[in-house]
N, C-alpha and C positions, 0 to 999 in steps of 0.2 A: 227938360224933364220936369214932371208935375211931382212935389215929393212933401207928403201927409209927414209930421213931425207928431209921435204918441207921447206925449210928453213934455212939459213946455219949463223944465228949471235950468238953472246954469247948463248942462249939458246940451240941452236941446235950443239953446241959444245960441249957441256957439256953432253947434251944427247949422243952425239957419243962417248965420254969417259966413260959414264956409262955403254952404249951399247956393247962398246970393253972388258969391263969388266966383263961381265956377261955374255960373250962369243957369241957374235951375230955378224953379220957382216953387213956392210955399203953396199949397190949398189946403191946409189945413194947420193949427196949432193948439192941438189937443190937450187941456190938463184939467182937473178935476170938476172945472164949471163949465163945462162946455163937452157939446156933443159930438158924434162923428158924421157931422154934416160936412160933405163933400170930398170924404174917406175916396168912394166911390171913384171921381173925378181923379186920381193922383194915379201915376206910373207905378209908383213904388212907395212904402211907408220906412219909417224908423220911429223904433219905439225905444228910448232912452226914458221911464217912465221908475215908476217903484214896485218892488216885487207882489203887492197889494192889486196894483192894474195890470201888470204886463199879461195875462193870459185873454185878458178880457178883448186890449186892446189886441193882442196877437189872433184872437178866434176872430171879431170884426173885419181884421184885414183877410182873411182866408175867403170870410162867407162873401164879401166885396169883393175877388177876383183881383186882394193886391197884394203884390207881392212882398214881404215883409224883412226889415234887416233890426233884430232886436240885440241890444248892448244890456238890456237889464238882466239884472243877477237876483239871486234869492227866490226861486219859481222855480228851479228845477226838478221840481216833484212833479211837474206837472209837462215836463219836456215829452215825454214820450208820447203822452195825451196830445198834444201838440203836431207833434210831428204825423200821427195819425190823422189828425186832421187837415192840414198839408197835405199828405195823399189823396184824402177823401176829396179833397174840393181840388186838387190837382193846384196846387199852389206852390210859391216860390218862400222858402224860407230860408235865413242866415242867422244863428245866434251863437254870439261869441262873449264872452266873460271878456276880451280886452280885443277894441280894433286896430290899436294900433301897430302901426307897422313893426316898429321896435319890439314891440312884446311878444307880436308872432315868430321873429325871429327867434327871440330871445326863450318861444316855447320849441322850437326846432334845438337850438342848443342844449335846451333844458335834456328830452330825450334823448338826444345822441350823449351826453356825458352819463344819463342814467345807464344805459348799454354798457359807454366802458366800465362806468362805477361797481355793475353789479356783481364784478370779477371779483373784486376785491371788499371781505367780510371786516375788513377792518375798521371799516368809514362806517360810519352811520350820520345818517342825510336828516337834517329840520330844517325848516322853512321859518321866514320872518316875514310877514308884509306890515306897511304904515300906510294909515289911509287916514283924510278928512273926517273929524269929529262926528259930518254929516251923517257919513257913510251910514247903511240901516243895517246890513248882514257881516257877519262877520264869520269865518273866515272871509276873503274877499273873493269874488268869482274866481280871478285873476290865481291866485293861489291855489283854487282846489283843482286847477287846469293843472299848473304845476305840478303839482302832488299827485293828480293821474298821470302823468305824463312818466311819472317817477314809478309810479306803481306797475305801467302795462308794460315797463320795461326793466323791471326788476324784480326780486324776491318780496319787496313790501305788499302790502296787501291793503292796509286804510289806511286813511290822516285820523288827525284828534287833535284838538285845542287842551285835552288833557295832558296827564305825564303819557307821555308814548311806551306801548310794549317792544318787544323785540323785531316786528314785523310791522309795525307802524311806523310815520312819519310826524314827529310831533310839527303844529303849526301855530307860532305865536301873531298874533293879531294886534295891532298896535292901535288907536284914535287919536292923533294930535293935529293941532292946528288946523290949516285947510291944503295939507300934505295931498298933491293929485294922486300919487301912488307909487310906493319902493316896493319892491318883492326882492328877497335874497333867499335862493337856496345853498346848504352851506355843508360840506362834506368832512366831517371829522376824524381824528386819529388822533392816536396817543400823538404823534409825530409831526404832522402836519394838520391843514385846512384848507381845504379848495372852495372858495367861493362866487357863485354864480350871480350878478344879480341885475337888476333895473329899474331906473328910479325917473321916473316920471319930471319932466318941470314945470309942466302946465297940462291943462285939456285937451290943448291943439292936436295932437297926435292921436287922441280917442277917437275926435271929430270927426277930422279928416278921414280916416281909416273910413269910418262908419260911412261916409259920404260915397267913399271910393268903393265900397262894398254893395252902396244902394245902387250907383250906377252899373255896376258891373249884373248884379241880379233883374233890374229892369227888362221884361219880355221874357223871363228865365223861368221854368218851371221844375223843380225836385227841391230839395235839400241839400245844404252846399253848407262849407265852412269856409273858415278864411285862408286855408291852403287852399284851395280851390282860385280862391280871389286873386290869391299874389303868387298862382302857382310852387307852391311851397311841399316839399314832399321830405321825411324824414329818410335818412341814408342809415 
């Protein structure tokens, strides 16, 4: 399989090593000096890029007839703009705030305990993620998935990096070292504390995911998630 890289930093490095591995080939390694020559040419794209180009790169793969698996965060203003064009051009698109396997699990978990939580008015639920200094948005994609997750299945209603109201989720945001990514949601009481969480030890697992996500999309045309990918359906 022929697979376009939107994005060419640690992440999309790592992807091209897992990619070479699993016997697929590079035409393209996209980042800021350089253009989308031989976009065209590829089966399928990933765009692991900065929330600055991801649309740019994401509309190119559309107008090209390729099908797209985008890992960037911070552009989601412009998702639905996106996905509209996806239709329009009858394209294959996949965009997920965390590929890895562990994490989608770990979003399946997330909502089935927000279900049993939302019984009982005595918890009140925050969120903590820690991410790499690098990191450019913050909360982290990975986290605001959470916190909807928490939301379409409970009485809460938004997040905020602020003090939280009564119907909010507060979300504290962490930068240190070059931490791949911890998320903990955390269920309070005078009494006890149930704590949900998942902590990253390297990239491997973004990668991979993302990898596993291009090939699964290849030849595929709608809009898909990564339940869809790893067959994953909330109970």
């Amino acid at each position: 399989m022929k697979i376009a890289l939107l994005g060419y930093g640690k992440m999309g490095k790592v992807i091209e090593r897992i990619a070479l591995e699993r016997g697929h080939e590079i035409v393209l390694k996209k980042d800021e000096s350089n253009t989308y020559d031989g976009l065209s040419t590829a089966d399928v794209a990933i765009d692991f890029s900065v929330p600055t180009a991801a649309v740019a790169n994401i509309s190119n793969c559309f107008h090209a007839n390729v099908p797209v698996v985008s890992g960037t965060t911070g552009w989601l203003e412009h998702y639905e703009e996106m996905a509209a064009l996806c239709n329009e051009k009858q394209g294959g698109f996949i965009s997920s705030s965390n590929f890895s396997l562990g994490v989608n699990i770990f979003f399946e978990l997330n909502e089935y305990l927000a279900k049993i939580m939302s019984q009982f008015d005595s918890y009140k639920v925050t969120m903590e993620e820690i991410h790499h200094t690098q990191k450019l948005d913050a909360p982290s994609g990975t986290a605001i998935s959470l916190a909807k997750g928490v939301i379409e299945n409970s009485k809460y209603a938004n997040w905020t990096l602020e003090d939280a109201k009564t119907n909010e989720i507060h979300i504290e945001a962490k930068r240190i070292g070059d931490v791949p990514g911890t998320h903990t949601v955390t269920y309070d009481s005078i009494v006890d504390s149930i704590e949900l969480k998942h902590t990253a030890h390297n990239r491997e697992g973004f990668a991979l995911g993302a990898v596993i996500a291009a090939e699964w999309l290849a030849g595929k045309k709608g809009i898909y998630t990564m339940k869809d990918v790893l067959n994953l359906e909330s109970k």
